[in-house]
C-alpha positions in Angstrom: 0.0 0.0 0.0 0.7 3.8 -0.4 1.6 4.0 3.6 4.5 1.2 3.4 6.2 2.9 0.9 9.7 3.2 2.9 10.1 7.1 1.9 6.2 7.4 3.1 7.3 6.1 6.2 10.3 8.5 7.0 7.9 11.8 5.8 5.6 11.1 8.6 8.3 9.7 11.0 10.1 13.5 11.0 6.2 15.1 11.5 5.4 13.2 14.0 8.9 14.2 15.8 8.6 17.7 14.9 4.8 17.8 16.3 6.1 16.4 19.6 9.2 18.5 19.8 7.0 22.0 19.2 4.3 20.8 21.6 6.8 20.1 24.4 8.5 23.9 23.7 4.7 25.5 24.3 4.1 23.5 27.4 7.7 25.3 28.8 7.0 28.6 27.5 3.2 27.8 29.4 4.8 27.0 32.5 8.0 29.3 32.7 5.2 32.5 31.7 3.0 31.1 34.7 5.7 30.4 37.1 7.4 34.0 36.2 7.1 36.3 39.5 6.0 40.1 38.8 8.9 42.5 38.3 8.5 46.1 39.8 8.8 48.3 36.0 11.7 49.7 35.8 14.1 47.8 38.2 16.3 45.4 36.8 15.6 41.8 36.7 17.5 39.3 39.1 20.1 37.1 37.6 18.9 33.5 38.1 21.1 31.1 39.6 22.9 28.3 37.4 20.9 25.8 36.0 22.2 21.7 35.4 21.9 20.1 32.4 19.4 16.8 32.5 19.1 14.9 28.8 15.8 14.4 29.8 14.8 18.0 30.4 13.4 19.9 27.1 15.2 22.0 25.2 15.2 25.4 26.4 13.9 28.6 24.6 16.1 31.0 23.5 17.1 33.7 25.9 15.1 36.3 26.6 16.3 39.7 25.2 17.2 42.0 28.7 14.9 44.8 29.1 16.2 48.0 28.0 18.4 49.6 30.2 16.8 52.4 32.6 18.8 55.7 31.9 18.1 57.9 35.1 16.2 61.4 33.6 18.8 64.1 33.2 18.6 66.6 36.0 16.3 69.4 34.8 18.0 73.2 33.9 18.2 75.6 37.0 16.2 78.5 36.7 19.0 80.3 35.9 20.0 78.4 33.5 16.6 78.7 32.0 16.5 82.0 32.1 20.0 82.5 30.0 18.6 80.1 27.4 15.7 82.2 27.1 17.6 85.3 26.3 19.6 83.4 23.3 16.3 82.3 22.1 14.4 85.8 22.0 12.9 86.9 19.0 15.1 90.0 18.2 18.3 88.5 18.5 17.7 85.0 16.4 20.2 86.3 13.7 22.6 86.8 16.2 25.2 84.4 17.9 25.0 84.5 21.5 27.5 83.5 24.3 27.1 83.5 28.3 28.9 82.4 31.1 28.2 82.7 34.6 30.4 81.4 37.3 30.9 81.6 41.2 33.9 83.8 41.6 35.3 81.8 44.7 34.8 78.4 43.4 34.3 78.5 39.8 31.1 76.3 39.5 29.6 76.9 36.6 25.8 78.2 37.2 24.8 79.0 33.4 26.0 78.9 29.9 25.5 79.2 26.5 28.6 78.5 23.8 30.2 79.6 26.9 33.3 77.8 25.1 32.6 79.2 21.8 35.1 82.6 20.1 33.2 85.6 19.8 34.6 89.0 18.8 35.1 90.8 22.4 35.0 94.4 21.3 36.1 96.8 24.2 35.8 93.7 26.6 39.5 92.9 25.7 40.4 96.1 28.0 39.6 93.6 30.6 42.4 91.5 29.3 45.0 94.0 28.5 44.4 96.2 32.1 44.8 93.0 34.1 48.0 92.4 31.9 49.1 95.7 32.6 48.6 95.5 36.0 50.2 92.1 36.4 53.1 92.6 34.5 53.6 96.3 34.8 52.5 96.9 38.6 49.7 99.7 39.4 53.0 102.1 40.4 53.9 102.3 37.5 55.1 105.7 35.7 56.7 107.1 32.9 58.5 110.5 32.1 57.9 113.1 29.2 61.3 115.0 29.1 62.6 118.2 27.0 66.0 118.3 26.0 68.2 120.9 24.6 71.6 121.6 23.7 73.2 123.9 26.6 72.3 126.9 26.4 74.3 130.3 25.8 74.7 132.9 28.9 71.9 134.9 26.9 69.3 132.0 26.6 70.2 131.3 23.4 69.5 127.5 22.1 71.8 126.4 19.1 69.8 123.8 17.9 66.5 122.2 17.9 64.5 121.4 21.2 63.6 117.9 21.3 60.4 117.2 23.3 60.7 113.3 24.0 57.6 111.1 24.7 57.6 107.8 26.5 53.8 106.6 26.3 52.3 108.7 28.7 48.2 108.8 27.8 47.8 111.8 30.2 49.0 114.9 28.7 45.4 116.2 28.5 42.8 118.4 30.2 41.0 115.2 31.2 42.2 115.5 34.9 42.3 119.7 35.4 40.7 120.3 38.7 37.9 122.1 36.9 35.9 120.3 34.3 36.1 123.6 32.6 39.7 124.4 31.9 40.4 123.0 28.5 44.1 123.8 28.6 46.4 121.0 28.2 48.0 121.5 31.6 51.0 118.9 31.8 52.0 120.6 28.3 51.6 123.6 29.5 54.1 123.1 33.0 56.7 121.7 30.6 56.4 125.3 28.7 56.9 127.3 32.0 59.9 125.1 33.0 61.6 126.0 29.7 60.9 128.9 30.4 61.7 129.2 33.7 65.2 127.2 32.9 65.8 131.0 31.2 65.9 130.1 27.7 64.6 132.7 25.2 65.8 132.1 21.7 65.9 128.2 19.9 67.5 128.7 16.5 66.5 125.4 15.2 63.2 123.4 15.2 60.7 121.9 18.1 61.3 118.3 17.4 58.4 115.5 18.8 60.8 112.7 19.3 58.1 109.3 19.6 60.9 107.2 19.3 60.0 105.5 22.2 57.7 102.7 20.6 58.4 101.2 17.4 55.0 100.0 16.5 52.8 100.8 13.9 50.2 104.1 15.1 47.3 101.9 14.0 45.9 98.4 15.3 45.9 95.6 13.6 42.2 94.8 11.8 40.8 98.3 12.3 38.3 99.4 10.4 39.2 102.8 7.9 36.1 104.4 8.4 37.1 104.3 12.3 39.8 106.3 11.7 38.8 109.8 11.5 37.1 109.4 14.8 38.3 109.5 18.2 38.4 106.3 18.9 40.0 105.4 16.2 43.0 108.0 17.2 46.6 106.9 16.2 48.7 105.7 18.6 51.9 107.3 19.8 54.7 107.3 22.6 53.5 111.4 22.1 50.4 112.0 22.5 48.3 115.0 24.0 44.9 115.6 24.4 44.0 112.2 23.5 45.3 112.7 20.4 41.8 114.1 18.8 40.0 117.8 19.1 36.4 118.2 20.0 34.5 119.8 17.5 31.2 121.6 19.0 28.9 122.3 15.8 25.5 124.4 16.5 23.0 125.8 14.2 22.4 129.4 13.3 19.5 131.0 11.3 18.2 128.6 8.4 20.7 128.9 5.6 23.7 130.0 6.8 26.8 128.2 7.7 26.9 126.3 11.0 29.2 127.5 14.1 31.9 125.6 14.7 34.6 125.8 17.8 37.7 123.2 18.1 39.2 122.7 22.1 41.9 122.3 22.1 41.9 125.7 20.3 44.6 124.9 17.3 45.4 125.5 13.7 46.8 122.5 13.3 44.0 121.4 11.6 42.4 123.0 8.7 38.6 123.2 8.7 36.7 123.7 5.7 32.8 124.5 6.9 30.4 123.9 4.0 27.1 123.1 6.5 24.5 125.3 7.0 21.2 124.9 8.8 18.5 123.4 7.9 14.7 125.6 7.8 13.1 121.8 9.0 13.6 119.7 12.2 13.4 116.7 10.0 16.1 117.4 8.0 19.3 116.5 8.5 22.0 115.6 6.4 24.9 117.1 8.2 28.3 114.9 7.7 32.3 115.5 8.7 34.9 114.0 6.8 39.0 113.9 7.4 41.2 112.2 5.2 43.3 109.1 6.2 46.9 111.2 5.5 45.8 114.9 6.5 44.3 117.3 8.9 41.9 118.9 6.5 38.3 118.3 8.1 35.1 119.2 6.2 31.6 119.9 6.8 29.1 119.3 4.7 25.2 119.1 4.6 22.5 120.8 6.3 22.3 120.5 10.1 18.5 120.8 11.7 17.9 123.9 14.1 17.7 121.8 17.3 20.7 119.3 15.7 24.0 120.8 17.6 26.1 118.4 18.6 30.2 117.3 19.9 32.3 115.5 17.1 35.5 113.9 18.6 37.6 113.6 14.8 41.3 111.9 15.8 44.1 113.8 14.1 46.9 112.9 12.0 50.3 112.4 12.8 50.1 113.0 16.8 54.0 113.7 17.7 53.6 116.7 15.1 50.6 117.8 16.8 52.6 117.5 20.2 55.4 119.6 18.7 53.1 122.2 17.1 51.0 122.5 20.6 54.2 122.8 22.3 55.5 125.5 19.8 52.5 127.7 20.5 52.9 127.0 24.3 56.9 128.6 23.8 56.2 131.5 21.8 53.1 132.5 23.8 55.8 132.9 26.9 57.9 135.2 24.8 60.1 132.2 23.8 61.3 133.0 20.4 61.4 129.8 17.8 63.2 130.2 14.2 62.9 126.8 13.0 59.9 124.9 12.3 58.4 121.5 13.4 59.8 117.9 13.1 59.0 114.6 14.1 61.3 111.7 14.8 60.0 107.9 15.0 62.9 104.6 16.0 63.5 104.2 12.7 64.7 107.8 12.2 66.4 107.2 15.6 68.2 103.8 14.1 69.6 106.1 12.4 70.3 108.7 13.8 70.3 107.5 18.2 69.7 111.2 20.1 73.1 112.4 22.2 71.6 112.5 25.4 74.8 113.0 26.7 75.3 116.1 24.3 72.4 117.7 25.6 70.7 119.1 28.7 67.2 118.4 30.2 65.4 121.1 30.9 61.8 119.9 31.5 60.3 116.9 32.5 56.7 115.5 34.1 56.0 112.5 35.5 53.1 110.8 34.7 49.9 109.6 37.2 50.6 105.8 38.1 49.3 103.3 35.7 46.4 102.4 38.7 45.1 105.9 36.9 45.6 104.8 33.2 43.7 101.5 34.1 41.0 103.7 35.8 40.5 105.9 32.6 40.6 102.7 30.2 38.0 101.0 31.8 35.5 103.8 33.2 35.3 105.8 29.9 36.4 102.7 27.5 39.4 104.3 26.0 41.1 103.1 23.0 44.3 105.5 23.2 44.9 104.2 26.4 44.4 100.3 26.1 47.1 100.5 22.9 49.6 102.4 24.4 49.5 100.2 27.5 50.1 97.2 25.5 52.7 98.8 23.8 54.3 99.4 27.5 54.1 95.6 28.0 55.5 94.9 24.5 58.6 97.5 25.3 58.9 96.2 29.0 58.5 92.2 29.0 58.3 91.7 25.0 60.8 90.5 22.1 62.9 93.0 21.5 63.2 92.1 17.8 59.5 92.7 17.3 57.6 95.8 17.5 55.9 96.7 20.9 52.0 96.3 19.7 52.8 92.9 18.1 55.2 91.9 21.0 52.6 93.1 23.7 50.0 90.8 22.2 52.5 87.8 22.9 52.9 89.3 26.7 49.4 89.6 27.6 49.0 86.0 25.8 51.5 84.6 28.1 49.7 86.3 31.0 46.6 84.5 30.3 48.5 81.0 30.0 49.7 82.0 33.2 46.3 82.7 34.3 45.4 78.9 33.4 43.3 80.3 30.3 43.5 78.1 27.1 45.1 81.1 24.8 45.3 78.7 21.6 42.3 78.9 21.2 41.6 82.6 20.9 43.1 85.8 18.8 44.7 88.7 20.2 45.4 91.4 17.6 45.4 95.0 19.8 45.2 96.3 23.2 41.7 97.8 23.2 39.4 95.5 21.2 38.6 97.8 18.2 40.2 95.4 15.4 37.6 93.0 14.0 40.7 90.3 14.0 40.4 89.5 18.2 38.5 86.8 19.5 38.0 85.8 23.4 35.3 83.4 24.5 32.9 84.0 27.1 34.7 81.1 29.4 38.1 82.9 28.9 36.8 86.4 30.2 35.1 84.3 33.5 38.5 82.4 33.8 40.3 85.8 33.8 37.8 87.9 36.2 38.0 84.8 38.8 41.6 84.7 38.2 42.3 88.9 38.8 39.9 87.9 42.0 42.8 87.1 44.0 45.4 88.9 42.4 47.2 91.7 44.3 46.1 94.1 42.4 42.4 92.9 42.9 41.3 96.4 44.3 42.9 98.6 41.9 41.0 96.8 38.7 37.9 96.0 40.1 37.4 99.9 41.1 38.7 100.6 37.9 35.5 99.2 36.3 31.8 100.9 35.7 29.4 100.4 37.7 25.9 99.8 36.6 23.8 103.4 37.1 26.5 105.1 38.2 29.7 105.8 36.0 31.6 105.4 32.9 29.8 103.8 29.8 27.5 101.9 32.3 26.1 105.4 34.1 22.9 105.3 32.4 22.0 101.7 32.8 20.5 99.3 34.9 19.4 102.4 36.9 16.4 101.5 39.4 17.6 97.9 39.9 19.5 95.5 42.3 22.3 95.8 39.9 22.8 99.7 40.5 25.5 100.5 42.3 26.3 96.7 42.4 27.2 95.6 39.6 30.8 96.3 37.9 31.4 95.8 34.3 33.4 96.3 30.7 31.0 97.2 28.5 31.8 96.4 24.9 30.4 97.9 21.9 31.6 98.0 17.8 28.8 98.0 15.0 27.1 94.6 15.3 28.5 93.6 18.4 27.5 94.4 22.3 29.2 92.9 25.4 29.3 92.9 29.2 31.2 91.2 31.6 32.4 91.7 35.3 31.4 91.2 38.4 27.8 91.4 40.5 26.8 90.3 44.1 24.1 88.3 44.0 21.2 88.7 46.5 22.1 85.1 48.2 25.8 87.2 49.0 27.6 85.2 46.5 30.2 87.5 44.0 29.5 86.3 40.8 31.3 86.8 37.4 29.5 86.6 33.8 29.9 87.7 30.4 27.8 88.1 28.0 28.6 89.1 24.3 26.7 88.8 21.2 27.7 89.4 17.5 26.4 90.1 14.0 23.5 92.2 15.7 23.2 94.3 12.7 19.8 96.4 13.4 19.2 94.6 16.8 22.1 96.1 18.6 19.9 97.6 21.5 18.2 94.3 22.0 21.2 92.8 22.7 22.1 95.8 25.0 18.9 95.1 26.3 19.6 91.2 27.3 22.8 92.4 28.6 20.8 94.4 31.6 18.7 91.7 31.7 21.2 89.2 32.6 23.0 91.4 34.9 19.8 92.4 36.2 18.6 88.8 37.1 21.9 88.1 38.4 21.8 90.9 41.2 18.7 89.3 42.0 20.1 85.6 42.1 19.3 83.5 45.1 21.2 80.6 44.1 18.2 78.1 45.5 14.8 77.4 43.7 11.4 76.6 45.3 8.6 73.8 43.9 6.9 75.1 40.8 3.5 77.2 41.2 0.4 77.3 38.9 1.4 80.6 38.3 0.9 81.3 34.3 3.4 83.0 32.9 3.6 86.5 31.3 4.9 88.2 28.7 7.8 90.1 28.6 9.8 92.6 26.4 10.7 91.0 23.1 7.7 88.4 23.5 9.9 86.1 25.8 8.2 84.7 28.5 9.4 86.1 32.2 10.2 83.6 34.8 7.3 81.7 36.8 7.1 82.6 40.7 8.3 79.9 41.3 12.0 80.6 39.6 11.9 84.1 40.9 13.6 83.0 44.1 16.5 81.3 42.1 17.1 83.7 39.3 15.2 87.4 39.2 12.3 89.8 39.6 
């Protein structure tokens, strides 16, 4: 029959074992899911004990895949750190790049941060680099000596020769520090002219010479911008330099049509002005413009200036030993000092050349600076560029390669200042003293590292008083006024076209110091936002408790910029 075939036989032989060997494997997967004890979710099964091995026992099942490994939930943000997130993320300032950093100045823990580790272009925050340099390297004593020399003089007074009015980097010769705010005369110039005089010269047959041989370096910073450079802040540097190296123009309207008033302090003809404004009939018009050229003193007005449109123009000068000489000149000759020659400069390459005799010739005059505690002072409180570039030029002479010229070789000093300071300087840019060149970058971590760093340096006091404080001085007088911040916080502010920074220090209202900065680029049109958010975060930060309660049912509400203030319930770890 079919059945006894033999191949028949083996066909239904293997279905018959396969039927019984599948059978047995569901009654074990019966029993072992019946027998299984409940597990608690989410804890980790036990591991069973070892198992023998009987021939007769069925073939177990294939392991069970483990259940996923439990990951414990990541800690959730402080509010503070919340609260920083939310000023990257507001509306206004989505175009722009954003870094903060806030730290406790005793123990460094990090309490916030966004691309805290990221390189940003600082602006005038690099004064907070190049000060505590100067400090470190240079000492807040620090002085320097502005010196006239001439060849001895006859019995009758008589000076064969030139008079050679030698700077060494002092950023003081100004009006800036005359008892009265109103004296606009150049008084340090102007005690050097009466010690001539009173050394009883009266004739100099040659020429007043402005010797800023003291610095080779170039008179401009690395990656400034050319259309900076008429301006005062965009002054040229020199080892002489007076009256900040710039003249204040005061420009005021007069009756519709006619040419606009203009008066220079300090009162000089060394520049040429060339007035082609008039004023406007209309409020709303205003076209009014100033322009000097990159190689001359020649300024020129142009446009129409409104009736209620007068205004101060700081416009930097050209070639600042001349000026010096030519101030000084006037100085002599107003003192009955008679002068036959003319005006020279001489720069070190000149004086490669050609070294000056000293001991040929006969000092006359000399003034000693203000310590550099001042020049740090002035840098930071009023943001000066003059002052921040000649002080790295004073590291670059004092501390740098002598082969190199002092701006370059103080950017390598205040580089290995930072290194010293235990702050990563490969991975940033230092191109000038004073943060005006578009070349620097610093990250917001670097500036923290540096502020916790000058914390417990000796000259602590001396730079932290040197800094603005929020509603009451310098370029931070007029901000934060009205809040825990005022008269708190203490801060470089920085500012260039597209970019707006803060950092420094601010007691928070738990008692903790804290240090922070904030900087954000390519603003373009949104620069006060990000001025804005830099209150803000300083703001918050006064306010800072350093704890947080439970969460409320308080809704939240809407705040400048459509970004969402903080809940009650963050209030007592971040701001009101």
């Amino acid at each position: 029959m079919l059945y006894q075939a033999p191949w028949l036989r083996v066909a239904i032989g293997l279905m018959l074992a396969v039927g019984a060997i599948w059978e047995s494997v569901l009654v074990v997967e019966a029993q072992r899911a019946s027998q299984a004890a409940p597990r608690r979710a989410g804890k980790a099964p036990a591991v069973p004990p070892p198992r023998s091995w009987s021939k007769n026992a069925p073939l177990p099942s294939p392991p069970a895949s483990p259940p996923a490994a439990t990951t414990a939930p990541a800690a959730a943000p402080s509010p503070l750190q919340e609260f920083v997130e939310r000023i990257a993320n507001r509306p206004a300032l989505q175009g722009a790049r954003l870094g903060i950093r806030v730290e406790d100045a005793e123990t460094g823990e990090v309490l916030a941060d966004v691309a805290g580790e990221k390189r940003f272009l600082p602006a005038s925050n690099m004064k907070l680099v190049t000060t505590a340099a100067a400090l470190d390297v240079l000492g807040p004593d620090f002085r320097v000596r502005t010196s006239v020399y001439v060849p001895p003089p006859d019995a009758k007074g008589v000076v064969t020769g030139d008079l050679i009015l030698v700077g060494r980097g002092d950023p003081t010769i100004s009006n800036r520090y005359n008892a009265d705010k109103k004296d606009t005369r150049l008084t340090p110039l102007e005690q050097l002219a009466d010690q001539v005089a009173a050394a009883g010269i009266k004739e100099i047959t040659g020429d007043v010479v402005g010797d800023e041989s003291y610095f080779r370096a170039a008179p401009l910073g690395d990656g400034w911008g050319w259309d900076d450079l008429q301006w005062y802040y965009g002054a040229e540097v020199s080892a002489l330099s007076v009256a900040d190296n710039h003249v204040m123009l005061t420009v005021t309207p007069t009756r519709p049509g006619e040419k606009v008033a203009v008066t220079c302090t300090p009162a000089t003809d060394y520049i040429t002005l060339r007035n082609e404004a008039v004023t406007a009939a209309s409020k709303e018009t205003d076209t009014f413009g100033l322009h000097r050229g990159l190689a001359d003193n020649i300024i020129e007005l142009y446009g129409a200036l409104p009736p209620n449109g007068a205004r101060e123009l700081g416009v930097a000068i050209h070639n600042p030993a001349r000026f010096a000489a030519h101030m000084f000149r006037d100085m002599l000759v107003r003192r009955g000092i008679v002068v036959r020659g003319g005006i020279r400069t001489a720069d070190a390459n000149l004086r490669q050349r050609q070294p000056l005799a000293l001991e040929t010739l006969r000092e006359v005059a000399f003034i000693e600076s203000p310590p550099l505690s001042l020049w740090v002072r002035t840098t930071n409180k009023i943001s000066s560029n003059l002052y921040a570039e000649i002080l790295l030029r004073h590291l670059g002479k004092a501390r740098g390669a002598p082969d190199k010229d002092a701006d370059v070789a103080g950017c390598a000093v205040v580089a290995e200042f930072l290194s010293r300071a235990g702050i990563a300087v490969a991975e940033l840019k230092i191109r000038d003293g004073s943060g005006l060149s578009r070349l620097d970058n610093l990250t917001p971590s670097a500036l923290t590292a540096l502020l916790r760093f000058m914390r417990k340096h000796p000259a602590w006091e001396v730079f932290y008083d040197s800094l603005p404080v929020a509603g009451v001085d310098g370029t931070l007088r007029s901000r934060m006024k009205g809040t825990r911040a005022a008269e708190n916080l203490r801060a470089k502010t920085g500012t260039l076209d597209d970019v707006s920074a803060l950092a420094g220090y601010v007691t928070a209202a738990s008692g903790r110091l804290l240090v922070f900065s904030f900087v954000a680029n390519y603003l373009n049109t949104a620069r006060m936002a990000g001025v804005e958010a830099g209150d803000d975060l300083g703001k918050a930060l006064a306010e800072y408790t350093g704890t947080a309660t439970a969460p409320t049912k308080a809704a939240a509400k809407t705040g400048t910029n459509d970004e969402p203030m903080l809940l009650e319930s963050d209030v007592a770890g971040c701001c009101r």
